[in-house]
C-alpha positions in Angstrom: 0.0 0.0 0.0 1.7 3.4 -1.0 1.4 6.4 1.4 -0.8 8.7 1.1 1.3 11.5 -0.4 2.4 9.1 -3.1 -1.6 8.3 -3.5 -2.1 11.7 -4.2 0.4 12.1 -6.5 -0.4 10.0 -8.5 -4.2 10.8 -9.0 -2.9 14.4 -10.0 -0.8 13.2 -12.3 -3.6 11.4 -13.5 -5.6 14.3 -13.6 -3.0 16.4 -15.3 -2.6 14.3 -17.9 -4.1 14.7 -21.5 -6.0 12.9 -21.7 -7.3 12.3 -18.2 -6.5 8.8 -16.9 -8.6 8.6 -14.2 -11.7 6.9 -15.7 -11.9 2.9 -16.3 -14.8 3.8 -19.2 -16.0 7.0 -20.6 -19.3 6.5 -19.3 -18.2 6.8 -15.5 -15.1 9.0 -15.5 -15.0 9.0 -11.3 -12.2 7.5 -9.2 -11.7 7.0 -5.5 -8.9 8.0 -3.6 -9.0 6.2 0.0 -7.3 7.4 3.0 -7.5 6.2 6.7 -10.5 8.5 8.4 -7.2 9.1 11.3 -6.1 11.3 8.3 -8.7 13.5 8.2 -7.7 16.9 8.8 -4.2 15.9 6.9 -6.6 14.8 4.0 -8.8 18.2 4.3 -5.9 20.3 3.6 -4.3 18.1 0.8 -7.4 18.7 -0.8 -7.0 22.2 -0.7 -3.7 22.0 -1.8 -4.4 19.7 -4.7 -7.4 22.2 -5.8 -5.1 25.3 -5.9 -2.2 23.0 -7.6 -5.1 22.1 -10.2 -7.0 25.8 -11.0 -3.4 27.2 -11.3 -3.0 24.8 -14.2 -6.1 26.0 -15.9 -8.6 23.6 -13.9 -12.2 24.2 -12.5 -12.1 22.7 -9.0 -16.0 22.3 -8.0 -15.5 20.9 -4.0 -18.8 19.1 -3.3 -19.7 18.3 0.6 -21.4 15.4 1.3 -22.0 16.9 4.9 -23.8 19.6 3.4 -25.7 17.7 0.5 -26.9 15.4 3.4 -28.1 18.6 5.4 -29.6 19.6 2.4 -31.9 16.1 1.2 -33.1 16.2 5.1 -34.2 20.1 4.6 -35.8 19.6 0.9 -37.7 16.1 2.2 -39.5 16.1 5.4 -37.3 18.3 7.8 -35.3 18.1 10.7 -37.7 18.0 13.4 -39.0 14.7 11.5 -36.2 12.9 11.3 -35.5 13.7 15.6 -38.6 12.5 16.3 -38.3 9.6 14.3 -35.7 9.2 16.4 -37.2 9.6 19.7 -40.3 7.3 19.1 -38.4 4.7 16.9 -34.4 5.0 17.2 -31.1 5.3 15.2 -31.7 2.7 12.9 -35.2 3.8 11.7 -33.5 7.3 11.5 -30.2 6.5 9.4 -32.5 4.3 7.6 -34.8 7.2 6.8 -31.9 9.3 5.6 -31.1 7.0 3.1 -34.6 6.9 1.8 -34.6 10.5 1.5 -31.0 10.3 -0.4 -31.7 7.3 -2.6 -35.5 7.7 -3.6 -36.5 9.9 -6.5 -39.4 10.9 -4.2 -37.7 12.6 -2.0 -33.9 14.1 -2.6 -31.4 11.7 -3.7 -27.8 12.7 -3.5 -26.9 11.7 -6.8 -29.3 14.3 -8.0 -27.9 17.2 -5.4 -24.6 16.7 -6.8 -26.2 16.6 -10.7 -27.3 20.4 -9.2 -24.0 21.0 -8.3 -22.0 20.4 -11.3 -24.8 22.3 -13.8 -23.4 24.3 -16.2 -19.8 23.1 -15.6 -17.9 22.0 -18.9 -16.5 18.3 -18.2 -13.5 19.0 -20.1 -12.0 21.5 -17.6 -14.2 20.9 -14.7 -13.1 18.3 -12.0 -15.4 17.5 -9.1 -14.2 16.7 -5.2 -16.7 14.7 -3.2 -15.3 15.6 0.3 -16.9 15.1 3.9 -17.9 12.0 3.0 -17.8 10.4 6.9 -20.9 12.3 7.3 -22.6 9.0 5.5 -20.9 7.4 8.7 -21.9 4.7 9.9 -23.7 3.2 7.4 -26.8 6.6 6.2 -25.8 5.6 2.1 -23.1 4.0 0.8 -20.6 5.3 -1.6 -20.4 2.5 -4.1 -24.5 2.9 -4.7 -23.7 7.0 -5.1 -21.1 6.4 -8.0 -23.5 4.3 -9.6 -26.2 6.5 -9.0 -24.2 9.3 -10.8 -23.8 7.1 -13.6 -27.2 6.5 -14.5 -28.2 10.5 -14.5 -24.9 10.9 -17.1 -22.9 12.9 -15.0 -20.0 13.5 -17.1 -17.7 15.5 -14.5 -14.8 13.6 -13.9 -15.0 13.2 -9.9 -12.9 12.2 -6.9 -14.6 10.5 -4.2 -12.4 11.1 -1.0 -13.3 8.0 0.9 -12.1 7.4 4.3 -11.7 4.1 5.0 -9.3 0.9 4.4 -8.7 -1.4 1.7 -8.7 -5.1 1.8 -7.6 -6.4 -1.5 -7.5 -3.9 -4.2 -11.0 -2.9 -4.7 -12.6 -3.8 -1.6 -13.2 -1.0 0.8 -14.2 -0.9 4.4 -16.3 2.6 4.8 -14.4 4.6 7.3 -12.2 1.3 8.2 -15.3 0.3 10.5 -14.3 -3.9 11.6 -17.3 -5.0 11.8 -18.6 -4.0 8.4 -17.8 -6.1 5.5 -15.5 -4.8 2.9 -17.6 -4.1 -0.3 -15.8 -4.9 -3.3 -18.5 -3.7 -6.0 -16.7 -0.5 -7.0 -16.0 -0.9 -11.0 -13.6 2.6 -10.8 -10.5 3.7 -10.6 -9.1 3.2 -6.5 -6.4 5.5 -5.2 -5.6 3.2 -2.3 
């Protein structure tokens, strides 16, 4: 396993490149790049760092928090005061279960659709995306493997980074934020920075 500074140099290098090499098809040009969630605040600012490295070389940087997206599905769906009474009368697991209804169901406000908003109007030949704050999905609210595909489906054509804390086991099997007891998930058919 390389470190994480070598990890990100080589997904900007990646990115840099002409053309881009971060995409396994052309249909889903997204990648992951995995870090341990211990790294957070070393990853925060690397990202910073690798968005001013990329606009200086003539990139669009669109950073896309999960944290906020996830604030903003409960907001457009029912509300916070539903969700903490759900909570109240029924538990944690009826509310994280909730959340994911509201982020997955076309009924509601799925994520994939939030970040669709997000990226409108950007050009996908000098636009890249960052999908940070992802432990706000923590422990298990929607999982990132269903977003990517998700994002597939409604044609986003952004090339994106998914900053996924978490561990590998195997090279495409990834433990969401390197929790033991959940089972590595080895269903994600991109591009792994690990």
């Amino acid at each position: 396993m390389s470190s994480l500074k070598d990890r990100i140099e080589h997904l900007e290098g990646d990115l840099i490149a002409v053309p881009m090499r971060i995409a396994t098809s052309h249909d889903v040009p997204y990648a992951v790049l995995r870090y341990s969630p211990t790294d957070e605040w070393v990853m925060r600012r690397e990202i910073r760092l690798l968005k001013t490295r990329l606009e200086a070389g003539g990139k669009t940087v669109v950073s896309i928090s999960l944290a906020d997206l996830l604030w903003e599905s409960i907001k457009r769906s029912e509300g916070l005061d539903t969700v903490v009474e759900l909570e109240r009368d029924r538990g944690y697991v009826e509310a994280q279960s909730q959340l994911a209804t509201y982020l997955s169901d076309e009924d509601w406000c799925p994520l994939a659709q939030l970040i669709e908003e997000s990226l409108e109007g950007h050009d996908p030949k000098t636009t890249i995306a960052f999908l940070v704050r992802v432990a706000a999905m923590s422990p298990a609210i929607y999982d990132m493997s269903t977003l990517l595909g998700d994002m597939q489906v409604r044609k986003i054509r952004v090339p994106t980074i998914l900053f996924y804390p978490g561990s590998l086991d195997g090279t495409t099997n990834l433990r969401f934020m390197d929790i033991k007891e959940r089972e590595a998930l080895g269903h994600y058919l991109v591009k792994i920075y690990g």
